[in-house]
C-alpha positions in Angstrom: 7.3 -12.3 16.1 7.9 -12.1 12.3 9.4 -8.5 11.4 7.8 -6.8 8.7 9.3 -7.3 5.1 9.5 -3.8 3.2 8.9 -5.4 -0.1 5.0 -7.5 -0.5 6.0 -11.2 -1.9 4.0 -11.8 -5.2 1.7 -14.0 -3.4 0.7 -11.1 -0.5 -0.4 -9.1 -3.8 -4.0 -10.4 -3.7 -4.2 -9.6 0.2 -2.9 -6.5 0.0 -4.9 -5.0 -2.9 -8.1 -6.8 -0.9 -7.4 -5.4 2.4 -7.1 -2.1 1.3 -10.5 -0.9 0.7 -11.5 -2.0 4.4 -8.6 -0.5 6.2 -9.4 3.0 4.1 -13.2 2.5 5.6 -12.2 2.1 8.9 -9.9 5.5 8.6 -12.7 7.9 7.5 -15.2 5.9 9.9 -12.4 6.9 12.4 -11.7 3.1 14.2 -8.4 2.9 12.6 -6.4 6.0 14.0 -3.0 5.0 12.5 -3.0 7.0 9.2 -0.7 6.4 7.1 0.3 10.0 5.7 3.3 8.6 4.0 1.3 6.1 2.2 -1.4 8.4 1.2 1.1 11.3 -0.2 3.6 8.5 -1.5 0.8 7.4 -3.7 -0.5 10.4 -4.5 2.9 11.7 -5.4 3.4 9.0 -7.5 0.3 9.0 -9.5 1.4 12.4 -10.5 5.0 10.8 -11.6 2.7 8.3 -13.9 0.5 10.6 -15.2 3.2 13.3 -16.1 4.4 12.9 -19.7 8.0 14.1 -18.4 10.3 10.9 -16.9 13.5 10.4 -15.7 13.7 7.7 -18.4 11.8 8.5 -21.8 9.5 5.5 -22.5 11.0 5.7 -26.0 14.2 3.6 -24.8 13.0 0.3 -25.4 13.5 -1.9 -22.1 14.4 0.8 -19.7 12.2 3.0 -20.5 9.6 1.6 -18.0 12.3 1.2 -15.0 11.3 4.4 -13.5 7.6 4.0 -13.9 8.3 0.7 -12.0 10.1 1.3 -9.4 7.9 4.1 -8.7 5.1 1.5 -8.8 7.3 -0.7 -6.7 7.7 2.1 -3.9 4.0 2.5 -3.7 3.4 -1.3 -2.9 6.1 -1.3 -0.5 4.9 1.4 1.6 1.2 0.2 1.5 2.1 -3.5 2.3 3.9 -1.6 5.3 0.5 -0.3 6.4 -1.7 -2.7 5.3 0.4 -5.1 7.8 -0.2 -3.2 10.6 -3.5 -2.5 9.9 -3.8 -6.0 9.7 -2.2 -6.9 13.0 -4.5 -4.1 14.6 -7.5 -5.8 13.3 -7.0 -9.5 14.2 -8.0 -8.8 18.1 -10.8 -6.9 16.8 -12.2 -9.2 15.0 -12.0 -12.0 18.0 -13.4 -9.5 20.2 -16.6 -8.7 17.7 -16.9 -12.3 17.6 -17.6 -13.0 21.0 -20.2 -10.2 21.7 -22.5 -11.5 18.3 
């Protein structure tokens, strides 16, 4: 078996963002009982970080002025390709099973 990279590869992106949406559905519809509570305040924390006008590093330094937006952006990604992984590995015998009762 694979292991799970921390980091999503640029090409996992489009997966990722796509198999979000489905794997917060099957949360609040209660199928998928592995919530991930890091995920959700990890993203929440750092929409707070983006939204706040106060940074580590001022946006006014040209160049490194975004480093700490993105590796804050970075973080988030890595933790939700970390979820959306397993969520994914959860759901691939589900599916098969589905399949054969329709």
């Amino acid at each position: 078996m694979k292991p799970f990279s921390l980091m999503p590869k640029l090409g996992e992106i489009p997966t990722l963002l796509s198999s979000t949406p489905p794997m917060l559905r099957d949360i609040l519809r209660r199928k998928y009982k592995r919530i991930p509570y890091g995920t959700v305040a990890g993203g929440f924390l750092g929409l707070l970080y983006l939204l706040n006008p106060l940074d580590l590093i001022p946006e006014a330094l040209p160049v490194i002025g975004i480093v700490d937006d993105t590796l804050v952006v970075g973080l988030f990604l890595a933790l939700l390709s970390r979820d959306v992984k397993k969520y994914l590995h959860w759901k691939s015998p589900h599916d098969t099973t589905q399949s054969k009762k329709n």
